[in-house]
C-alpha positions in Angstrom: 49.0 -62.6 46.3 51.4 -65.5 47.4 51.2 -69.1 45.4 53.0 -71.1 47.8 52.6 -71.9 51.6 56.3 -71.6 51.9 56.3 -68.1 50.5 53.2 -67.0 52.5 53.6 -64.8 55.5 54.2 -66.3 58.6 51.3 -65.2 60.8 52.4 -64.0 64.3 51.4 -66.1 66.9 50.0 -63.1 69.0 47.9 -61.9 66.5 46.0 -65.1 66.8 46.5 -65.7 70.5 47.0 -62.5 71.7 44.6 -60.4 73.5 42.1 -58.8 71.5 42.3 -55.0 70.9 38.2 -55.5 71.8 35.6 -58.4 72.2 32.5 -59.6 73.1 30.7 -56.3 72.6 27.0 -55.7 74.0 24.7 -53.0 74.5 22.7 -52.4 78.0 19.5 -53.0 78.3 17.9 -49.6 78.4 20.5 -48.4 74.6 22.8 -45.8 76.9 25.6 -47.7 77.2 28.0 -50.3 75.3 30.0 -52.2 76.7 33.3 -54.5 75.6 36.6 -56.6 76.7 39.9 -55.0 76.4 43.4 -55.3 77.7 43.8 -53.0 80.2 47.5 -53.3 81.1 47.9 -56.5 79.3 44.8 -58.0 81.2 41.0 -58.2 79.4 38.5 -56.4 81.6 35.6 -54.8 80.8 35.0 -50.7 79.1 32.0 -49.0 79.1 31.3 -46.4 77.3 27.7 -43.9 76.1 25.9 -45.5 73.3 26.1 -41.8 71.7 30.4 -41.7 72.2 32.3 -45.3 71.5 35.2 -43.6 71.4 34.7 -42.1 75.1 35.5 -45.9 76.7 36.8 -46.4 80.2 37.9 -49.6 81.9 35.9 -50.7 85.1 37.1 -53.9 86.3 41.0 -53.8 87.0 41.4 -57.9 86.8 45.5 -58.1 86.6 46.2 -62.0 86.3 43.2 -63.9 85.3 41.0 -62.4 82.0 37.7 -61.7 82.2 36.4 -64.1 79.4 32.3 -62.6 79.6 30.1 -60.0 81.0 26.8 -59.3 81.4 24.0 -56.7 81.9 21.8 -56.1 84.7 18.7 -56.1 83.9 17.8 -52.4 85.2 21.3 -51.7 83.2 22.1 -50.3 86.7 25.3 -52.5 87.2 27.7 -54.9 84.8 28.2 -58.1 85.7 30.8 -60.8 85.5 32.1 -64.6 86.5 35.7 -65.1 87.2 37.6 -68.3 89.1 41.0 -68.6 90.5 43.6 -70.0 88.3 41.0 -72.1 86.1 39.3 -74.0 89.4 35.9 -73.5 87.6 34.7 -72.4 91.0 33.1 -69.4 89.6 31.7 -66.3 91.6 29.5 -63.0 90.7 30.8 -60.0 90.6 29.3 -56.4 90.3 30.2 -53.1 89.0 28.0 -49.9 89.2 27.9 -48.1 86.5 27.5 -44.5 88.2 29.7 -45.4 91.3 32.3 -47.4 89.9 32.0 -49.1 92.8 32.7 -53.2 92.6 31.1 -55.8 94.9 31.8 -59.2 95.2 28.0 -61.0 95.1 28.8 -64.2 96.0 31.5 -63.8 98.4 32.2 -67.6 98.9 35.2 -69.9 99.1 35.1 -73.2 96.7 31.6 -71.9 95.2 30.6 -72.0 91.8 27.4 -69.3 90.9 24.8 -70.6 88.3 22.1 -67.8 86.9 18.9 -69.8 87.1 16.3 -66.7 86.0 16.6 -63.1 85.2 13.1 -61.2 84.3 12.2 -58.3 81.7 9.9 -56.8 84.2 11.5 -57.5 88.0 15.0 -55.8 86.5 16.8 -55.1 89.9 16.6 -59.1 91.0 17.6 -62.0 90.0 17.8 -65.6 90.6 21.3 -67.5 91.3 22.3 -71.3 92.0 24.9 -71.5 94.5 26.6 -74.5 96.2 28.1 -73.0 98.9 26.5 -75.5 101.0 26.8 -78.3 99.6 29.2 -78.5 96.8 27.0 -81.1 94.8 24.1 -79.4 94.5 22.9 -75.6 93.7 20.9 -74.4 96.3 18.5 -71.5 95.0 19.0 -67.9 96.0 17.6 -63.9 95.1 19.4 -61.7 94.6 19.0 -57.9 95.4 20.6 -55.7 92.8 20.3 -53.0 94.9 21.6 -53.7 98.1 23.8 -57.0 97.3 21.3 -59.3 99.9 21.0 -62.8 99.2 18.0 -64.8 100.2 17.1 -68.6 100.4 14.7 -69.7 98.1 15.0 -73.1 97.6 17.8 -75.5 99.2 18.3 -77.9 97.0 17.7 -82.2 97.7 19.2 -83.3 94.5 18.5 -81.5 91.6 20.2 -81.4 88.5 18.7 -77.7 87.6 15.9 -75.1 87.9 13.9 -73.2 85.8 12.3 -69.8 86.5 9.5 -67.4 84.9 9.5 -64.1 83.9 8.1 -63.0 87.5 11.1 -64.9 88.8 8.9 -67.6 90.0 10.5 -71.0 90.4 8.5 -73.2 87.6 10.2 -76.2 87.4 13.6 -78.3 88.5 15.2 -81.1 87.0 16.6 -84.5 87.7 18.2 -87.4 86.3 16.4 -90.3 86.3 17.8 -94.4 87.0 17.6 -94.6 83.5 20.0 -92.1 82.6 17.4 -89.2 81.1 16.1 -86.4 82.8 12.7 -86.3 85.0 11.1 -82.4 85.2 9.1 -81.5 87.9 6.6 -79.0 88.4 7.8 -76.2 91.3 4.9 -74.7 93.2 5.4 -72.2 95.7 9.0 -73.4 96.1 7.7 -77.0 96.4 9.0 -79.4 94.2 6.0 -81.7 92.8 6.8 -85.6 94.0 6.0 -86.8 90.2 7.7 -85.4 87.1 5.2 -83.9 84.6 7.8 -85.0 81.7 10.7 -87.4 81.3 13.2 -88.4 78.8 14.6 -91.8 78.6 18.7 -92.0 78.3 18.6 -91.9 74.4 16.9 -88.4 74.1 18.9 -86.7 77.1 21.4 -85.0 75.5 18.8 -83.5 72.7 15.8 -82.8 74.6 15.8 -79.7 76.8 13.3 -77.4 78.2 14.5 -73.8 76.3 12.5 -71.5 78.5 9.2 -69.8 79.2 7.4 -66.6 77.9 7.5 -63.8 79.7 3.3 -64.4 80.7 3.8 -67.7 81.3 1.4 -69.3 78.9 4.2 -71.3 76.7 7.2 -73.3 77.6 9.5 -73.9 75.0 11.4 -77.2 74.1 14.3 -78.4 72.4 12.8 -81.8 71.5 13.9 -85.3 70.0 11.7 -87.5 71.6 9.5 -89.5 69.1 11.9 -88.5 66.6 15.5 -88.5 65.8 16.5 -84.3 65.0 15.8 -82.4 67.7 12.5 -79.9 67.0 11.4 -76.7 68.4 8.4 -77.2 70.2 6.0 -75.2 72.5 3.6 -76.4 74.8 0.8 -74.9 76.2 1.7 -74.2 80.2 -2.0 -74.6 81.0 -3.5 -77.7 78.9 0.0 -79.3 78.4 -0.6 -79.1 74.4 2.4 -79.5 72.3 2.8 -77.7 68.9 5.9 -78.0 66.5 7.1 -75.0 65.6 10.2 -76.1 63.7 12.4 -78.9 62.4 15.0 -80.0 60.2 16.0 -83.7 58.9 19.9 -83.5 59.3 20.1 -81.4 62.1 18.5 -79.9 65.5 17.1 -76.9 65.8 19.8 -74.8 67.7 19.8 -71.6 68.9 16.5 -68.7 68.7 16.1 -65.3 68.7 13.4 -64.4 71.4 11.4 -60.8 72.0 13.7 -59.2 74.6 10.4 -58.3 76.6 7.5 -61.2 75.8 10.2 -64.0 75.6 8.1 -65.2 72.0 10.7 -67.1 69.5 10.6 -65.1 66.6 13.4 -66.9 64.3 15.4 -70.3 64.9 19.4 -71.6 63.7 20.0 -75.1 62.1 23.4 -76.0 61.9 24.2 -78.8 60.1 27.7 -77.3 57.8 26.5 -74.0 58.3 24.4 -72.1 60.7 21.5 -70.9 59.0 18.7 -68.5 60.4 15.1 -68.7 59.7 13.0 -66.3 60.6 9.0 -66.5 62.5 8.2 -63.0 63.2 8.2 -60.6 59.6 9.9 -57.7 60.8 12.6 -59.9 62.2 12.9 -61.9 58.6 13.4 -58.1 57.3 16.0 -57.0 59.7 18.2 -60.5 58.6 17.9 -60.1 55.1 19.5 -56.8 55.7 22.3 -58.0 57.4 22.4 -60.6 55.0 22.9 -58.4 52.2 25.1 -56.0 54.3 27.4 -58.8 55.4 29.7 -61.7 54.3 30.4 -65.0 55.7 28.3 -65.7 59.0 26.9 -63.2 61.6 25.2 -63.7 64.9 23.1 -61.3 67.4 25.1 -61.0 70.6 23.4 -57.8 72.6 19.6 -56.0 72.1 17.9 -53.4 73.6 14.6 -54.2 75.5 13.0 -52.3 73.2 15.1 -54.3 70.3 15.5 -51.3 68.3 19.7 -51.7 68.5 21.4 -55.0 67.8 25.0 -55.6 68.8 25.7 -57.8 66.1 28.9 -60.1 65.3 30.4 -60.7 61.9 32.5 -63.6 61.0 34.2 -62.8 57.2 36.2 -66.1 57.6 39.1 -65.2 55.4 39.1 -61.3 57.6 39.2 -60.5 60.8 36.1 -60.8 63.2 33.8 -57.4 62.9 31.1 -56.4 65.5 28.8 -53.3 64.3 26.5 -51.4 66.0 22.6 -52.0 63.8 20.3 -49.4 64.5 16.8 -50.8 63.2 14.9 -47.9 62.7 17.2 -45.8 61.2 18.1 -48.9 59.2 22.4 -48.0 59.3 24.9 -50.4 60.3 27.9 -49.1 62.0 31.5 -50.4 62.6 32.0 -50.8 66.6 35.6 -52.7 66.5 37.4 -55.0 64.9 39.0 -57.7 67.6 41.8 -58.4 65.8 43.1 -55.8 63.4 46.8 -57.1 63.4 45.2 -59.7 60.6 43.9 -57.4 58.4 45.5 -58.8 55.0 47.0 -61.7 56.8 46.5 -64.5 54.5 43.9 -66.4 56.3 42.9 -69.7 54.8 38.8 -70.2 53.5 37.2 -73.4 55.2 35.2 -76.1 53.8 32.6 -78.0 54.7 32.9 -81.4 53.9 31.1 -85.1 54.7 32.9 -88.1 54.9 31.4 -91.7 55.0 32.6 -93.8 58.0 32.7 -97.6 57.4 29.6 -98.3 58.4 27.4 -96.0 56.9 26.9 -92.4 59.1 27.9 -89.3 57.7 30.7 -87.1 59.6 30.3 -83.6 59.1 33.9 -82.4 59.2 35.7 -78.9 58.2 39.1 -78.9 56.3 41.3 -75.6 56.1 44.2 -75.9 53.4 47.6 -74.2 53.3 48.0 -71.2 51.7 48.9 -71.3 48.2 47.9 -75.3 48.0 44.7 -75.2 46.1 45.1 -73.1 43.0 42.0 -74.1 41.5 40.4 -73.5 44.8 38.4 -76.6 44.8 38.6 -77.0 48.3 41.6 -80.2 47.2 45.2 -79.4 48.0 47.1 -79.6 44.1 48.9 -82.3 45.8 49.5 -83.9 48.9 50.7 -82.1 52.0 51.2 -82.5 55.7 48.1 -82.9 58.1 46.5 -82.3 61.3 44.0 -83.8 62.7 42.2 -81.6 65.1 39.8 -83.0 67.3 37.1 -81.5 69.3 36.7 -81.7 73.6 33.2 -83.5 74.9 33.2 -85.4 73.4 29.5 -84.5 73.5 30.3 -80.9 71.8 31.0 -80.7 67.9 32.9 -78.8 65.5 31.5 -76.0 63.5 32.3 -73.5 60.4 34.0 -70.4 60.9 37.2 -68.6 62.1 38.9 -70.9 63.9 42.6 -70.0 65.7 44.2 -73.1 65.7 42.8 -73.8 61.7 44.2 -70.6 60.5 47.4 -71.2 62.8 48.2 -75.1 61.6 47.4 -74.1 58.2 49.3 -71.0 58.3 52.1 -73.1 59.2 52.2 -75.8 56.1 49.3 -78.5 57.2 45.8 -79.5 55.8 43.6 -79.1 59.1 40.9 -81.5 59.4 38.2 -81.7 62.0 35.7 -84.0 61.9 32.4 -84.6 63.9 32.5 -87.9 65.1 30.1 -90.2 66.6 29.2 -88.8 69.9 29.1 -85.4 68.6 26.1 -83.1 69.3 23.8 -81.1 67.0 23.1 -83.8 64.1 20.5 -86.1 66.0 20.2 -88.3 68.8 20.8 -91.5 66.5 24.4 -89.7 65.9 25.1 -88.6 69.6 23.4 -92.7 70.7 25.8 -94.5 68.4 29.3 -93.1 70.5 27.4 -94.6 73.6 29.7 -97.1 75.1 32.3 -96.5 72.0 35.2 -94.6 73.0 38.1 -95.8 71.9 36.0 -98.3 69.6 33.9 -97.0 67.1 34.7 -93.1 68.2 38.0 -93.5 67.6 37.4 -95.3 64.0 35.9 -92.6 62.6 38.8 -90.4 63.1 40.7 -93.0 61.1 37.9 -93.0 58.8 38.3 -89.2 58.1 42.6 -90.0 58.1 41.7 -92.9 55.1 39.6 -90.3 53.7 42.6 -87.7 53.4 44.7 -90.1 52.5 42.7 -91.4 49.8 41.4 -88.0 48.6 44.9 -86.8 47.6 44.7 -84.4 51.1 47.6 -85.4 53.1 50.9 -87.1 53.2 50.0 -90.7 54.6 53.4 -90.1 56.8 53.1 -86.6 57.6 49.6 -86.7 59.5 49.3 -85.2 63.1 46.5 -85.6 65.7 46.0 -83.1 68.3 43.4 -81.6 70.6 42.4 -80.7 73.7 40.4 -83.0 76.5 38.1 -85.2 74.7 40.5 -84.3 71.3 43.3 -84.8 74.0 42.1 -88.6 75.0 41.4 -89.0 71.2 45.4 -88.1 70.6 47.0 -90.3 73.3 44.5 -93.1 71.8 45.4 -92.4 68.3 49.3 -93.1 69.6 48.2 -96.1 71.7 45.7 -98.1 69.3 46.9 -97.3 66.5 50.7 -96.2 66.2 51.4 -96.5 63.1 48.8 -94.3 61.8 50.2 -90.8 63.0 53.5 -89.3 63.2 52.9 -87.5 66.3 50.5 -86.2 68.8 49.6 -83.1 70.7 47.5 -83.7 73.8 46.2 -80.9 76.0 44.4 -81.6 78.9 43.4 -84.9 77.7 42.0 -88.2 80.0 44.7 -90.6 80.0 42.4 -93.3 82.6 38.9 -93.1 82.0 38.3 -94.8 85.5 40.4 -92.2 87.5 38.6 -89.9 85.6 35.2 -91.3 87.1 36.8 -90.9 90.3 37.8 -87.1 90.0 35.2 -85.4 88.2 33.7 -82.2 89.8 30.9 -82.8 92.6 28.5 -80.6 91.3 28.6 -83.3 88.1 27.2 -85.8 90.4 23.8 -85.2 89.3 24.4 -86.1 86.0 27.0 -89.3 87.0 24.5 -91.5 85.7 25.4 -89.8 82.2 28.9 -90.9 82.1 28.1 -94.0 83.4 25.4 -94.6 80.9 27.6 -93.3 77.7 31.6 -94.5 78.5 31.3 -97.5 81.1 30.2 -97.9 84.6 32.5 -98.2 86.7 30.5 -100.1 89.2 30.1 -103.0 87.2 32.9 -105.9 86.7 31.8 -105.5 83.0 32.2 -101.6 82.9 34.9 -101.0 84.8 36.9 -103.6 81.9 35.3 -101.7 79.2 36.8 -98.5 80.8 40.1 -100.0 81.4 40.5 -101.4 77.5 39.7 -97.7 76.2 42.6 -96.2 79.0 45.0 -95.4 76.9 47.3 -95.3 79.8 47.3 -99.2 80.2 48.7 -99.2 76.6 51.6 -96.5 76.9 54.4 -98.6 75.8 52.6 -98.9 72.7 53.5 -95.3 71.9 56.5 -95.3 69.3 55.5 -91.4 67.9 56.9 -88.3 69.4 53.7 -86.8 71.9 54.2 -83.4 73.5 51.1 -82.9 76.7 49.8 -79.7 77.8 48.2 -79.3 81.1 46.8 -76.9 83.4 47.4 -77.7 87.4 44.2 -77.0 88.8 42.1 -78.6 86.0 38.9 -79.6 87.6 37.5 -81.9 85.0 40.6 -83.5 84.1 43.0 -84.0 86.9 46.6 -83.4 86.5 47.1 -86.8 87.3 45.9 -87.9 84.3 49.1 -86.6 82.1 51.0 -87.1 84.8 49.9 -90.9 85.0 50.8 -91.7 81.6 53.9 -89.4 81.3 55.4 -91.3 84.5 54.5 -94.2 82.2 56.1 -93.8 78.9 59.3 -92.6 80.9 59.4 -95.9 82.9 59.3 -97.4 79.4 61.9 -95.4 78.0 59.7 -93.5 75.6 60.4 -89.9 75.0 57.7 -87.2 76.0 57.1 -83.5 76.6 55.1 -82.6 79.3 54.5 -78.9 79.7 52.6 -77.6 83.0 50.9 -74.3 83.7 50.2 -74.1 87.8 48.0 -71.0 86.9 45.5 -72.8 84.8 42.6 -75.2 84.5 41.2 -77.1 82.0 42.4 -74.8 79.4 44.7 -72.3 78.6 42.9 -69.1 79.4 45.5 -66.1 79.7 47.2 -65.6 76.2 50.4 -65.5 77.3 50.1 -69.1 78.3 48.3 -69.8 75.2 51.2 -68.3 72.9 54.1 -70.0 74.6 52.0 -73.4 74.3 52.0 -73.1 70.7 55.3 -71.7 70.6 56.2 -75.3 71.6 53.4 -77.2 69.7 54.2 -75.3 66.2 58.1 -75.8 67.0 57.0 -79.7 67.8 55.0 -79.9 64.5 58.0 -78.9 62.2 60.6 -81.2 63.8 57.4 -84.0 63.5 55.8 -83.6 59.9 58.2 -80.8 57.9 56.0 -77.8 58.3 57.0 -73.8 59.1 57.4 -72.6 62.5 58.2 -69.1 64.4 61.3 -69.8 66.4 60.4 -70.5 70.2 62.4 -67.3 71.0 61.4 -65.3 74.1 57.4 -66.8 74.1 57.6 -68.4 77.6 59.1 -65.8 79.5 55.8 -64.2 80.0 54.0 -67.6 81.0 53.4 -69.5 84.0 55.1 -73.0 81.7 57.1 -75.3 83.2 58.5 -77.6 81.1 58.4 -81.1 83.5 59.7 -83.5 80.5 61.4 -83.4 77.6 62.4 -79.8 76.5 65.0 -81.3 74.3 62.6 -83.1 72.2 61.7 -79.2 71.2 63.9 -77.0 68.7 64.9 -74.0 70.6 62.9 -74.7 73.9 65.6 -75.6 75.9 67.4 -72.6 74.8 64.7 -70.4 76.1 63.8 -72.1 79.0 63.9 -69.4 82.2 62.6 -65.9 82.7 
């Protein structure tokens, strides 16, 4: 067992980036087959193999430069099914692959398309229901699709709808809209007609918390994730015919999150609350049984990822925390659990870090539920306190209308691995703790958003966590914004910054923003500053950190992908040309195969090959030498490779 961090191993950064030796596992529909991720020739694509012979996998998909990042069943289990872009453009299509064939078809063979699934059925299993915007690139027109013979059909052609909802009989039940006041009108869809009055709204405070979460398989109920009247969002069904609402659950701190539903009759039989944890309750008996067992079975978290229509297999998902991520296979009726894989045995007895839940106060008065990962060896009382102070990051989530949540987490285990207390913290604006939460970052970013991450800092500080000049800020979009803000309005506060993909101008931002967004404009508008308005567009302006660049006295290194589709290249390249007119040092680092994101490993490993090598030079912790980790990207290093130990020796290949 090692006592110090500097004495720990140093954990390879492929191990924690690197492909892994299997993921996302699922089983079909009918229990016959399993399916999973899995380099094939360096590349993730998807391996099927018989329920009855895991070990008799075979690739199907022969993706060679982008991964596949998630699959999916057919419903008749006839055919696997995937999404996949080019070079990160978020223009995503459907692929097929049939499972007796082999044979792969492209489903929605369009240019500068991105596919939505809008229904699938338990009952109709060789159809389902797509959104594509193939004809208008701002809104999803509605379309069948024949499993069987690859035929797409018209449905619906879309006016200006946010989104649709379909039935069990792959009926078109509803469609949804924002409204002028920034929440969401639903409308009731009748024979492909859209009714000219909503049947429910939401006002702007309850948008982001209220949600219609699907129908029964008969029809009678539509669920809701619901906040209005109320702060938490609750899990409510309503009556389809009289319009009658029932609560079903509820929690004070936090909304009701994700359900388990009968595979065939839709019913919710067991709800998640995640406030610190995620926790599972269960409705239906048999289904309370089944989670005790896994409870007892299992440590740390778990999750259901894959069941048979006849939900007597789960593919279930382990989370240990402190072990490498475990997927089994849990056969209900027999009762057994069985390993299926590990994803990433090359940390088996790699000394990952434990994380804790914590809450910190901001200054006026809300609670920030925020996770802290310690260095190994720091806390030998294992209080969750470092025995004294050391080094920091703080990490900070994208969204910003996302959150933070407990479990493995790469970059934790990675940064802590490394020397430095990680920190992330849900700020205001943060989803999953209430509306009043998510309501009070309206308007506040750079303000009151950016406060509470120097709450969380004084909090560290304060707490005996971290060195007051060794503290880091990093993250990516949203977290990258927070970063370049955290070096602009406050630069005395952090010793350096790591932005990736991050909004340097929030008004060019506004400008570039995908056109199948512009449904939801109004959001933005609403929530960060209208642009439209003389008093918006100044309010947009003052939180620019971009207008503010010479203000930057800290090392920053900037990651980007070039055909990022939410967050334009211009924006790093905007404030980049700016700090260099100043005469500020910067790294820039540029992947022309990406998007918003790093999604193939090998860009993701030379990225923190850089960032870790950044971090030492920055705030004193350990770092594996830059070495040969870029040769396999697509990085080019636009700025600043000299500000980088070893990078500019390894630059090339």
């Amino acid at each position: 067992m090692t006592t110090t961090a500097e004495t720990a191993p140093l954990i390879p950064r492929d191990a924690l980036f690197g492909n892994p030796v299997r993921a996302a596992g699922q089983i079909s529909p009918d229990g016959k087959w399993l399916s999973w991720l899995a380099p094939k020739d360096g590349v993730l694509n998807i391996w099927v193999a018989p329920a009855n012979d895991p070990d008799a996998g075979r690739a199907i998909t022969s993706a060679t430069d982008r991964p596949i990042r998630q699959h999916f069943w057919s419903p008749d289990a006839s055919s696997v099914m995937y999404i996949q872009d080019k070079g990160g453009d978020e223009n995503f299509l459907l692929y097929g692959i049939n499972i007796a064939t082999g044979a792969e078809t492209t489903l929605t063979p369009f240019e500068k398309t991105r596919v939505q699934i809008v229904g699938a059925s338990s009952t109709i299993k060789d159809k389902v229901l797509l959104g594509l915007n193939n004809r208008d690139p701002r809104f999803h027109d509605v379309h069948m699709l024949d499993l069987t013979t690859g035929k797409l059909t018209l449905v619906l052609e879309n006016s200006g709808y946010a989104g649709f909802m379909a039935d069990d009989t792959l009926t078109l039940r509803m469609a949804l809209r924002q409204n002028a006041a920034g929440g969401t009108d639903y409308f009731r869809v009748t024979d492909n007609v859209v009714a000219a009055e909503p049947f429910e709204s939401t006002a702007m405070e309850d948008a982001l918390t209220t949600s219609p979460a699907g129908y029964t398989s008969d029809g009678s109920t539509l669920y809701w994730i619901d906040s209005r009247g109320r702060n938490t969002a609750a899990l409510i069904a309503q009556d389809s015919a009289s319009g009658e609402k029932r609560i079903i659950a509820e929690d004070d701190k936090a909304d009701i999150g994700g359900t388990l539903r009968d595979p065939v009759t839709g019913v919710v039989e067991a709800y998640a609350v995640n406030y610190l944890k995620n926790e599972w309750t269960a409705i239906d008996p048999e289904i309370g049984v089944s989670l005790d067992f896994l409870k007892s079975k299992l440590e740390g978290q778990f999750g259901i990822a894959s069941r048979t229509d006849d939900d007597s297999i789960w593919i279930v998902g382990n989370d240990p925390l402190v072990k490498p991520a475990a997927t089994y296979i849990y056969d209900r009726k027999a009762g057994t659990l069985t390993p299926f894989y590990t994803s990433r045995p090359a940390l088996e007895g790699a000394p990952l870090q434990p994380m804790y839940p914590i809450e910190i106060a901001s200054r006026d008065g809300l609670t920030l539920p925020s996770y802290l990962t310690l260095p190994p060896g720091s806390d030998t009382d294992g209080d969750g306190r470092p025995d004294k102070p050391v080094p920091m990051v703080l990490l900070v989530h994208g969204g910003p209308w996302a959150r933070d949540g407990y479990g493995f987490n790469a970059n934790h285990q990675m940064l802590a691995n490394r020397g430095y207390a990680v920190l992330s913290v849900n700020f205001r604006g943060s989803t999953g703790f209430g509306k009043d939460f998510i309501n009070a970052g309206n308007l506040q970013w750079g303000l009151k958003m950016h406060d509470d991450l120097i709450d969380a800092v004084e909090f560290a500080i304060g707490d005996f966590i971290a060195q007051p000049d060794k503290i880091a800020i990093m993250g990516g979009s949203y977290g990258g914004y927070a970063t370049l803000a955290g070096l602009t309005f406050t630069p005395d506060i952090f010793a350096c910054g790591v932005d990736i993909v991050g909004p340097s101008n929030l008004e060019t931002l506004l400008k570039t923003i995908p056109p199948y967004w512009e449904p939801l404009v109004k959001q933005f508008h609403t929530r960060m500053g209208d642009p439209n308005t003389e008093e918006g567009l100044a309010m947009l302006k003052a939180a620019s950190p971009l207008y503010k660049a010479d203000k930057i006295v800290k090392p920053l290194l900037i990651g980007q992908g070039a055909n990022d589709p939410r967050v334009a290249q211009a924006e790093s390249d905007q404030i980049v040309t700016a700090m260099k007119s100043a005469g500020i040092p910067v790294t820039y680092v540029l992947y022309p195969d990406e998007g918003h994101g790093f999604a193939r490993p090998e860009n993701n490993i030379a990225f923190y090959a850089i960032a870790e090598n950044f971090l030492a030079a920055c705030i004193g912790g350990r770092a594996e030498p830059v070495g040969d980790a870029l040769k396999p990207s697509s990085a080019q290093i636009v700025e600043g490779a000299e500000h980088v130990k070893g990078l500019e020796a390894n630059l090339g290949g």
